[in-house]
N, CA, C and O atoms as a printed pandas DataFrame, in Angstrom:
     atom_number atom_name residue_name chain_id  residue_number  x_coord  y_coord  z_coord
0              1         N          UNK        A               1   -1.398  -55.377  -27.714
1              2        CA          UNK        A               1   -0.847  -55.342  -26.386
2              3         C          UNK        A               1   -0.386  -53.939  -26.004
3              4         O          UNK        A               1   -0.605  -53.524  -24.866
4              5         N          UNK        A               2    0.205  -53.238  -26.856
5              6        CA          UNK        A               2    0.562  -51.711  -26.512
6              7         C          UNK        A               2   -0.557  -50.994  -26.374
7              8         O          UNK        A               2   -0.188  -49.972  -25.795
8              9         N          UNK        A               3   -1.738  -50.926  -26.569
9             10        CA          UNK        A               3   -3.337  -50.032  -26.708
10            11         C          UNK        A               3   -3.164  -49.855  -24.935
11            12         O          UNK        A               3   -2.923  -48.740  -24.473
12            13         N          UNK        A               4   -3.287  -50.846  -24.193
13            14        CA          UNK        A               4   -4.060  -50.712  -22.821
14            15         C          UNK        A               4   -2.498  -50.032  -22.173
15            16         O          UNK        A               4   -2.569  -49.062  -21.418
16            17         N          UNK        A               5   -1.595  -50.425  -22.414
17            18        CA          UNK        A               5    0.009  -49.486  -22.178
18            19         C          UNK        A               5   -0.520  -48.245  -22.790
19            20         O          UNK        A               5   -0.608  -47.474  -21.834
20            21         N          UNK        A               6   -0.795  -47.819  -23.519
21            22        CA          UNK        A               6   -1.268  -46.393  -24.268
22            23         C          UNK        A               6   -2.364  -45.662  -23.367
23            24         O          UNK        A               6   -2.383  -44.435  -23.266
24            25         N          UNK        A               7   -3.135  -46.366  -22.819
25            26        CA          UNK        A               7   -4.564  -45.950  -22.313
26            27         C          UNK        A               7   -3.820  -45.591  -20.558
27            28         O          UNK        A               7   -4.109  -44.449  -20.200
28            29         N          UNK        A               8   -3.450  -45.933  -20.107
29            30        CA          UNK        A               8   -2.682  -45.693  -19.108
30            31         C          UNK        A               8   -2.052  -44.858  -18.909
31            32         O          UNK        A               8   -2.040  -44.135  -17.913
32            33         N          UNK        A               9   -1.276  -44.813  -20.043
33            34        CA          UNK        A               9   -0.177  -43.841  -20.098
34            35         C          UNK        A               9   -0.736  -42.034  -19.668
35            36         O          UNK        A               9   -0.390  -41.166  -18.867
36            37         N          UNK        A              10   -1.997  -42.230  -20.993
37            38        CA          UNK        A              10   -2.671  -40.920  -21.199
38            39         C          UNK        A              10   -3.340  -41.163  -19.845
39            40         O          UNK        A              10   -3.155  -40.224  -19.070
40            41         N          UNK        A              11   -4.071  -42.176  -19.350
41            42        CA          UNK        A              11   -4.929  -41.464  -18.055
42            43         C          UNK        A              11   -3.906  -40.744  -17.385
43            44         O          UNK        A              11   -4.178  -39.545  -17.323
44            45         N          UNK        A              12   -2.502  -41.144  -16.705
45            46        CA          UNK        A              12   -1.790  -40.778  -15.995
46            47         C          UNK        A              12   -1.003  -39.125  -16.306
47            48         O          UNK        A              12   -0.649  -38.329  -15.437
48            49         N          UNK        A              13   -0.904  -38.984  -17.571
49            50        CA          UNK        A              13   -0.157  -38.051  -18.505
50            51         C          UNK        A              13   -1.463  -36.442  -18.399
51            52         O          UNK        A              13   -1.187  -35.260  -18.198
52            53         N          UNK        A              14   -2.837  -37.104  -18.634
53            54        CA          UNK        A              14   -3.653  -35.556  -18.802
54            55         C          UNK        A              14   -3.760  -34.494  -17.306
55            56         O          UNK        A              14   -3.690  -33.266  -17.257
56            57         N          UNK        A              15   -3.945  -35.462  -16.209
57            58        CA          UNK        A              15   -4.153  -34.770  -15.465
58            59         C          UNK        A              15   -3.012  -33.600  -14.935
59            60         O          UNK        A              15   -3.259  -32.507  -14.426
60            61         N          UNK        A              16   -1.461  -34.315  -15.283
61            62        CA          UNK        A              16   -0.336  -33.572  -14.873
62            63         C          UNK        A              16   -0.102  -32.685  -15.993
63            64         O          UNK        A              16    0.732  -31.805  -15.777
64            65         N          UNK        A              17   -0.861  -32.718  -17.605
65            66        CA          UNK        A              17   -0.564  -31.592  -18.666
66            67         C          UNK        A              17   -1.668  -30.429  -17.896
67            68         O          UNK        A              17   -1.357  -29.264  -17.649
68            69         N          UNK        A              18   -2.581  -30.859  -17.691
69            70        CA          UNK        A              18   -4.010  -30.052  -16.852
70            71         C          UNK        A              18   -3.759  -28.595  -15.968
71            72         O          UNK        A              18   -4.225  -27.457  -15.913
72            73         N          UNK        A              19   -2.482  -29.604  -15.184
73            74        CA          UNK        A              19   -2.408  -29.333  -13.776
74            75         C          UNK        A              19   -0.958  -27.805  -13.791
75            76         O          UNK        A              19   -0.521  -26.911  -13.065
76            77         N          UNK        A              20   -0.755  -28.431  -15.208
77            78        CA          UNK        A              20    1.346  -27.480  -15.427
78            79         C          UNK        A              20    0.192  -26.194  -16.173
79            80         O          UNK        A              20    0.159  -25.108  -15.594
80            81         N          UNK        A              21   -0.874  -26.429  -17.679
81            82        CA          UNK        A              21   -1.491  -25.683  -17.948
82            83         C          UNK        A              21   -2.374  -24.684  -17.079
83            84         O          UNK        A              21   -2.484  -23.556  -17.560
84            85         N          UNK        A              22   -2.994  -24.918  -15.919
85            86        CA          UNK        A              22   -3.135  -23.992  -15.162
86            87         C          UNK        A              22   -2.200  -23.367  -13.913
87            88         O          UNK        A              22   -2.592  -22.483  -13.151
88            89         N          UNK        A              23   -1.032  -23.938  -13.869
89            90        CA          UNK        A              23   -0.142  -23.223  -13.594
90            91         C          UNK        A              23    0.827  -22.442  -14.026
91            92         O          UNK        A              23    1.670  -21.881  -13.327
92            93         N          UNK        A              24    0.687  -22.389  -15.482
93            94        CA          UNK        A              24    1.282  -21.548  -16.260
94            95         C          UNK        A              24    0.618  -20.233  -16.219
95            96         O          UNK        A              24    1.068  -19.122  -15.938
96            97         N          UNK        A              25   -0.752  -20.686  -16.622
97            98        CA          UNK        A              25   -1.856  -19.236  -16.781
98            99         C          UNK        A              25   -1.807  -18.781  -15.136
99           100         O          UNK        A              25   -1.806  -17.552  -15.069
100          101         N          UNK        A              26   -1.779  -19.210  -14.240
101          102        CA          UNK        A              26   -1.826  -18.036  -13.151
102          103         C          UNK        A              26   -0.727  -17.443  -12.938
103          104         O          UNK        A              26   -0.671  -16.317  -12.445
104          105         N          UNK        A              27    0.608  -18.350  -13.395
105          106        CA          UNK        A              27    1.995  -17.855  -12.849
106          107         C          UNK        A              27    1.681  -16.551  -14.182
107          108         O          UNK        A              27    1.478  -15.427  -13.723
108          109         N          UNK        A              28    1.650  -16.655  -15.425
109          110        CA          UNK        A              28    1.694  -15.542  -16.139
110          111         C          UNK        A              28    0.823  -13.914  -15.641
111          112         O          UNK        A              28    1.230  -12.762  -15.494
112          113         N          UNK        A              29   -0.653  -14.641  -15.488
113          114        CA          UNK        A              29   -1.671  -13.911  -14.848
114          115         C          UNK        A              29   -0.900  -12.843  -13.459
115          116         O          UNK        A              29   -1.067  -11.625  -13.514
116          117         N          UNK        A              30   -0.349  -13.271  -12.667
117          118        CA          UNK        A              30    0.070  -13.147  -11.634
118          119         C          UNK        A              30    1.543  -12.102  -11.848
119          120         O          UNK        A              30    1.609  -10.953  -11.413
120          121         N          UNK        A              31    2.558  -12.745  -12.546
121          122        CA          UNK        A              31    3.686  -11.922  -13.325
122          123         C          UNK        A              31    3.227  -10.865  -13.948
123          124         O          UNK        A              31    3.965   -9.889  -13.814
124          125         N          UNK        A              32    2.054  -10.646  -14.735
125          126        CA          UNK        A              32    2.045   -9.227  -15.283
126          127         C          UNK        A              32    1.280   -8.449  -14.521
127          128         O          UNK        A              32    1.499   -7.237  -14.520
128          129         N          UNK        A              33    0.253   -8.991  -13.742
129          130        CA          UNK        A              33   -0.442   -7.902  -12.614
130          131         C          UNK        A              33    0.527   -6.957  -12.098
131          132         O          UNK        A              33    0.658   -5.774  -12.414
132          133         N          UNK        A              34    1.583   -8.048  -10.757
133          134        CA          UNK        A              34    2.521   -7.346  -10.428
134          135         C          UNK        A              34    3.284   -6.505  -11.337
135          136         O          UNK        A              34    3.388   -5.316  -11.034
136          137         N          UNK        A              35    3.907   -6.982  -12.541
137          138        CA          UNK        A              35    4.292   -6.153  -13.224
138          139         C          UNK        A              35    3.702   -4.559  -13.868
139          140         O          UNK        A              35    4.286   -3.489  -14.038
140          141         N          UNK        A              36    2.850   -4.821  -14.015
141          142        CA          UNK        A              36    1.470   -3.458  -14.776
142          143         C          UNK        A              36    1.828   -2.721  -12.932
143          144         O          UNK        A              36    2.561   -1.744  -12.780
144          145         N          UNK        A              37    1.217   -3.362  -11.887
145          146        CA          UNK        A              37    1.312   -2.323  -10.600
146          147         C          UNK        A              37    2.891   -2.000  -10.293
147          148         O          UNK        A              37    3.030   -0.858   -9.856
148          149         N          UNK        A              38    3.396   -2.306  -10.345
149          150        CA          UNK        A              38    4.826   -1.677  -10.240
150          151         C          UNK        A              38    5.141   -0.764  -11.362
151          152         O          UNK        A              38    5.760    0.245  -11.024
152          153         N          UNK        A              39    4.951   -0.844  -12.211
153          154        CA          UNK        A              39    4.806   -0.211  -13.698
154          155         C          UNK        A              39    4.333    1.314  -13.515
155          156         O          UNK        A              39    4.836    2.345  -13.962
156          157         N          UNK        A              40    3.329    1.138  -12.802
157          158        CA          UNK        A              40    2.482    2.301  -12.216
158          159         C          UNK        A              40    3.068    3.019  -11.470
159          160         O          UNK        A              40    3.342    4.187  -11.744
160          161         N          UNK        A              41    3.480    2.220   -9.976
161          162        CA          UNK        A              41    3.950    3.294   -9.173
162          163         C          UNK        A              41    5.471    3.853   -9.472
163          164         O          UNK        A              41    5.874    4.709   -8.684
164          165         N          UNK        A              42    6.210    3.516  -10.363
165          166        CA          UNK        A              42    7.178    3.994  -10.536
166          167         C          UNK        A              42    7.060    4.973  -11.713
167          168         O          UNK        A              42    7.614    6.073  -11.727
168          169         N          UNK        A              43    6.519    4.629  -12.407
169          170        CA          UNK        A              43    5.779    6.514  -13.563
170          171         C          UNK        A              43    5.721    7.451  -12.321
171          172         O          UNK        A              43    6.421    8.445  -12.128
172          173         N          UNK        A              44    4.358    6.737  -11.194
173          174        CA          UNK        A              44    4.115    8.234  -10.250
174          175         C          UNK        A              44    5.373    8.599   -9.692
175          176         O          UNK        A              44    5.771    9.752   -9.861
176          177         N          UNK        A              45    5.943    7.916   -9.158
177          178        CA          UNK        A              45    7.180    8.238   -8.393
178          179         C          UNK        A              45    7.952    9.397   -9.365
179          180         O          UNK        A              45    7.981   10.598   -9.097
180          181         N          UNK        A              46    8.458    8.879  -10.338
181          182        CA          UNK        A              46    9.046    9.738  -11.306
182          183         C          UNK        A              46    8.375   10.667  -12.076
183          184         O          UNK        A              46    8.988   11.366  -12.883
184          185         N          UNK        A              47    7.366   10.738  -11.940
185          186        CA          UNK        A              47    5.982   11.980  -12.823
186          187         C          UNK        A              47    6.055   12.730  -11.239
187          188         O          UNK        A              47    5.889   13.908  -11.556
188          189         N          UNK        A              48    6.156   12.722  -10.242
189          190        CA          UNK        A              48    6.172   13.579   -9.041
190          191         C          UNK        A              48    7.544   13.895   -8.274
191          192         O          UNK        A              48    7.658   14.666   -7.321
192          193         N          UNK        A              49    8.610   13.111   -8.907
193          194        CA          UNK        A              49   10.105   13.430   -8.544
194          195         C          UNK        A              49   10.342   15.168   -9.581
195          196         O          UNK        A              49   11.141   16.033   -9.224
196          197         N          UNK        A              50    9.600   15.266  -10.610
197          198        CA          UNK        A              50   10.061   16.451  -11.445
198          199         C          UNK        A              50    9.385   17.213  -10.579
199          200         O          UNK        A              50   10.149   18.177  -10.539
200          201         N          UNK        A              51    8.140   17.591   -9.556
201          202        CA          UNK        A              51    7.573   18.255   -9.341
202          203         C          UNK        A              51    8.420   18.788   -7.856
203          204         O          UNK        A              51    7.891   19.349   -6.897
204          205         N          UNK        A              52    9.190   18.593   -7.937
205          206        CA          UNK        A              52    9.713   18.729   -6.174
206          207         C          UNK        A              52   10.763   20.214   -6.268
207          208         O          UNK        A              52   11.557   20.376   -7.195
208          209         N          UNK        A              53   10.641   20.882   -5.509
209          210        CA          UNK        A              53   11.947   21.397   -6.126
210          211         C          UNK        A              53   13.038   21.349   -6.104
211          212         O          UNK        A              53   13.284   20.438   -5.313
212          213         N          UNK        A              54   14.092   21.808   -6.523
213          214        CA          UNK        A              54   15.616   21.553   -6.700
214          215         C          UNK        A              54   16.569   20.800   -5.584
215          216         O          UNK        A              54   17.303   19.813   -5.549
216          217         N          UNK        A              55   16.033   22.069   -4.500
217          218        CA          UNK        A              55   17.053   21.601   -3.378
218          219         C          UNK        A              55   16.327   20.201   -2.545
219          220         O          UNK        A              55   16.764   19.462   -1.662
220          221         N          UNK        A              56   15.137   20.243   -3.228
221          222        CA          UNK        A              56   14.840   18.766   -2.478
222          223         C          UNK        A              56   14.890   17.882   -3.096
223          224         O          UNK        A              56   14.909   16.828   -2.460
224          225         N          UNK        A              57   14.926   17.800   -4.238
225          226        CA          UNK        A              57   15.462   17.038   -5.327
226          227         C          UNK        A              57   16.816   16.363   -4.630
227          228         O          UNK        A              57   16.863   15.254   -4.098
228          229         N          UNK        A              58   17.834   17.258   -4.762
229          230        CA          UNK        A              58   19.099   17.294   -4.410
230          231         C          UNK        A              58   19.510   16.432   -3.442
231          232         O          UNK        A              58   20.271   15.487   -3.656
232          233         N          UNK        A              59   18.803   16.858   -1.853
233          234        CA          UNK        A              59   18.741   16.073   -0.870
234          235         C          UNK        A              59   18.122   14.699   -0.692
235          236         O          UNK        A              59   18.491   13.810    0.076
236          237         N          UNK        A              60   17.188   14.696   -1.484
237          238        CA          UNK        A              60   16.850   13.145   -1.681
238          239         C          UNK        A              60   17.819   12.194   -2.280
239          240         O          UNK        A              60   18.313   11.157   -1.836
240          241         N          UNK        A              61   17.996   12.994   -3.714
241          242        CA          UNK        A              61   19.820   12.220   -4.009
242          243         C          UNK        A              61   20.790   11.946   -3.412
243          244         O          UNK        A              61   21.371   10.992   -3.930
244          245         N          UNK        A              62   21.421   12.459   -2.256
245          246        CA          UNK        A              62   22.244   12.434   -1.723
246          247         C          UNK        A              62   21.734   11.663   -0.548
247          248         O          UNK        A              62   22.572   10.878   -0.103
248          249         N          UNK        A              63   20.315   11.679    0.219
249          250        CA          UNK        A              63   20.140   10.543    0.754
250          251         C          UNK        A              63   20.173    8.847   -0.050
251          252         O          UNK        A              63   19.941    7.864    0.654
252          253         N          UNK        A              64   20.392    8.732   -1.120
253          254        CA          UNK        A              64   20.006    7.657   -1.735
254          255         C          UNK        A              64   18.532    7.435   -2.332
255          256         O          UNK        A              64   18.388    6.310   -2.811
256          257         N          UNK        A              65   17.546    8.168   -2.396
257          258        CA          UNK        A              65   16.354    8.044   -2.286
258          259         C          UNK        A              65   15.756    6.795   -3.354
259          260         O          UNK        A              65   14.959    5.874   -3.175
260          261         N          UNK        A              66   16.798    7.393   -4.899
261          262        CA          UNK        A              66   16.832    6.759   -6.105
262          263         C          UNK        A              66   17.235    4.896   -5.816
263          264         O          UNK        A              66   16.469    3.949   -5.993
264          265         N          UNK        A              67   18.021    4.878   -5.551
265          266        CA          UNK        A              67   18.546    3.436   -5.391
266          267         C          UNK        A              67   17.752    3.021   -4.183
267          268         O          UNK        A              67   17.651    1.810   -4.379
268          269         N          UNK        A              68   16.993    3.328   -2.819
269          270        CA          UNK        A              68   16.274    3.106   -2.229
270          271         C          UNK        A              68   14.892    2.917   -2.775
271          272         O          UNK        A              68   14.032    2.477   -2.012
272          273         N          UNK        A              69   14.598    3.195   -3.976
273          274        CA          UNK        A              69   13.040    3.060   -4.336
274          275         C          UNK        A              69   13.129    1.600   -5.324
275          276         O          UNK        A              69   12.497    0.556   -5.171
276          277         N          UNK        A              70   14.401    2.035   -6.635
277          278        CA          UNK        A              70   14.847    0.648   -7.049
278          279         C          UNK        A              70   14.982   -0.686   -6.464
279          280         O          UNK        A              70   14.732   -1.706   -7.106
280          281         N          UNK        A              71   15.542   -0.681   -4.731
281          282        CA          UNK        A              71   15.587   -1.937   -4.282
282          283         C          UNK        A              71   14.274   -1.985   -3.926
283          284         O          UNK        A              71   13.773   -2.893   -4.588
284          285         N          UNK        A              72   13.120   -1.271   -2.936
285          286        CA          UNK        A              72   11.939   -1.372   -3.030
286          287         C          UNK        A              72   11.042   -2.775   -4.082
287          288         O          UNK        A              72   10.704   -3.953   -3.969
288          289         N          UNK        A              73   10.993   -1.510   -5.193
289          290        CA          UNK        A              73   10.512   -1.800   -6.207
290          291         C          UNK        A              73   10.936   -3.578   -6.512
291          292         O          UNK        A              73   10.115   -4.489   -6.408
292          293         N          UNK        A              74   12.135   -3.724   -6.829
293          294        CA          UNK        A              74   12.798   -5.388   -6.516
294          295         C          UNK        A              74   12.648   -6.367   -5.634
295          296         O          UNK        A              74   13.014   -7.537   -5.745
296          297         N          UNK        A              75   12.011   -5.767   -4.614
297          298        CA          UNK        A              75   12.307   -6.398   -3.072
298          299         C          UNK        A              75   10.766   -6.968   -3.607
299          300         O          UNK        A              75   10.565   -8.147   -3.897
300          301         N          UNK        A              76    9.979   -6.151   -3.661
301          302        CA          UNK        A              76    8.317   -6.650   -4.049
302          303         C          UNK        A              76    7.944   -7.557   -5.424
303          304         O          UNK        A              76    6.979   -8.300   -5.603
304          305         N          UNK        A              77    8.818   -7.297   -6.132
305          306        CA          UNK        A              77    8.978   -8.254   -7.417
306          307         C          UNK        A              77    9.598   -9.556   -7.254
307          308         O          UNK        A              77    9.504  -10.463   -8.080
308          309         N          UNK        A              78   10.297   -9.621   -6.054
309          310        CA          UNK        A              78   10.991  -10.831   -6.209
310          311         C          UNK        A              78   10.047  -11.630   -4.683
311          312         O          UNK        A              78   10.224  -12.826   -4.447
312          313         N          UNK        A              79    9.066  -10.742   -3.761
313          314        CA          UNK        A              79    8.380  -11.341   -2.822
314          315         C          UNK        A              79    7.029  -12.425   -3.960
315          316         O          UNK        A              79    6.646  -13.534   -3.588
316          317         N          UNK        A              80    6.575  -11.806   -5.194
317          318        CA          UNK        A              80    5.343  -11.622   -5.529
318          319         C          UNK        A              80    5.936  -12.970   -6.586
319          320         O          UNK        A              80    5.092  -13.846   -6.774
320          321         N          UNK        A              81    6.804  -13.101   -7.018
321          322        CA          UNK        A              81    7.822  -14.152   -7.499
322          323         C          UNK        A              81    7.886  -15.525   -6.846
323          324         O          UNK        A              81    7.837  -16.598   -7.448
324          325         N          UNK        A              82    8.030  -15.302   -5.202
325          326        CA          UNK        A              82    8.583  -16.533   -4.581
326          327         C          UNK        A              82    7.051  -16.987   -4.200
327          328         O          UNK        A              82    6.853  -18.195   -4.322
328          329         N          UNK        A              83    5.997  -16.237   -3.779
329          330        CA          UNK        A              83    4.516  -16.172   -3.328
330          331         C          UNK        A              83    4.018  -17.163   -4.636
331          332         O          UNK        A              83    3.537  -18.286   -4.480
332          333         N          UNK        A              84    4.244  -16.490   -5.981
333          334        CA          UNK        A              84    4.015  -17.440   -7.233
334          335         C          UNK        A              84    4.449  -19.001   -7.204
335          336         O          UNK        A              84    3.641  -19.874   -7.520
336          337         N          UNK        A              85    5.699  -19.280   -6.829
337          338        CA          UNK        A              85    6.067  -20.151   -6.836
338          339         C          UNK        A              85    5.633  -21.049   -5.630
339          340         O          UNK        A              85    5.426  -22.195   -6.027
340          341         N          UNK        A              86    5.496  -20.949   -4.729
341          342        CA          UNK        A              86    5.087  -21.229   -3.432
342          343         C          UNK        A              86    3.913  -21.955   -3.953
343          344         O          UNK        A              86    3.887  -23.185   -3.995
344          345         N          UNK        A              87    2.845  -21.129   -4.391
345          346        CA          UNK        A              87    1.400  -21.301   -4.721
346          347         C          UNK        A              87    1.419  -22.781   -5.579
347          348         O          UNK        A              87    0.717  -23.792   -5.574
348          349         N          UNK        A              88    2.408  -22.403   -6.180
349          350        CA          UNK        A              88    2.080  -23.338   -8.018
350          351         C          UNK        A              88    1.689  -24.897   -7.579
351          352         O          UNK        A              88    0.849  -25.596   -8.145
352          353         N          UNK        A              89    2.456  -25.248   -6.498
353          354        CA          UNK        A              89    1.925  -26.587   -6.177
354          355         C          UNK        A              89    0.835  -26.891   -5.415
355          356         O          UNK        A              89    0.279  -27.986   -5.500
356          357         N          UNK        A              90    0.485  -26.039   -4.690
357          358        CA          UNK        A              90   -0.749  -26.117   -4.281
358          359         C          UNK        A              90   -1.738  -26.144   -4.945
359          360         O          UNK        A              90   -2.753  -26.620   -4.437
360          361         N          UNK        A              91   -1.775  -25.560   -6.523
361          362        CA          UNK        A              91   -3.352  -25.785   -7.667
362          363         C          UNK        A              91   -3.648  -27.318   -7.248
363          364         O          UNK        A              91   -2.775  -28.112   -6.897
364          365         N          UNK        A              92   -5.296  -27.651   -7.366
365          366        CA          UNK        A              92   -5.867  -28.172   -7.603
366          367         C          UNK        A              92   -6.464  -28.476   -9.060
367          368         O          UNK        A              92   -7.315  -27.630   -9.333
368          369         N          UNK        A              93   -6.314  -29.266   -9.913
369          370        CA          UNK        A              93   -7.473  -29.406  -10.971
370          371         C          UNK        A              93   -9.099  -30.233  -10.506
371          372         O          UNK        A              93   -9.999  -30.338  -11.339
C-alpha cells in the first residue's frame, strides 16, 4: 500500500528538485559573471586612479569620488541580485 504513496510522492518531488537545480546553476552562473565584471572595472578604476596626477587625485577625494564609485559599484550588485531573484521563478523545466 505505501509503493503507489511512494510513486506519487517522487512524480510530484522531481520536477520541483529539477526546477530549484536549475535555479541554483543560473543564480550562481549569474552571481559570478556580475561579480568577475565588477571585479574588472574596479582594478581599471584603481590601475588609472595612480595615473592621474596629484592635485587631481586630491580633488577627486575631496569631491567624494572614492565612496561615490563604492556605492556605484553596490548599487549594480545589488540591481543584478534583485534581477536574479526576480527571474528564479520564472525558469521553466
Amino acid at each position: 500500500m505505501a509503493l503507489p504513496f511512494a510513486g506519487w510522492l517522487l512524480a510530484g518531488a522531481i520536477p520541483l528538485v529539477k526546477k530549484a537545480l536549475i535555479g541554483i546553476g543560473i543564480g550562481v552562473i549569474t552571481y559570478e559573471g556580475v561579480t568577475q565584471a565588477l571585479n574588472y572595472a574596479r582594478d581599471q578604476v584603481v590601475a588609472s586612479w595612480g595615473l592621474l596626477p596629484g592635485n587631481v587625485a586630491q580633488v577627486l577625494a575631496l569631491f567624494g569620488f572614492n565612496e561615490f564609485f563604492g556605492i556605484v559599484l553596490g548599487a549594480i550588485a545589488a540591481r543584478a541580485a534583485f534581477t536574479a531573484v526576480a527571474r528564479f521563478g520564472r525558469i521553466t523545466s
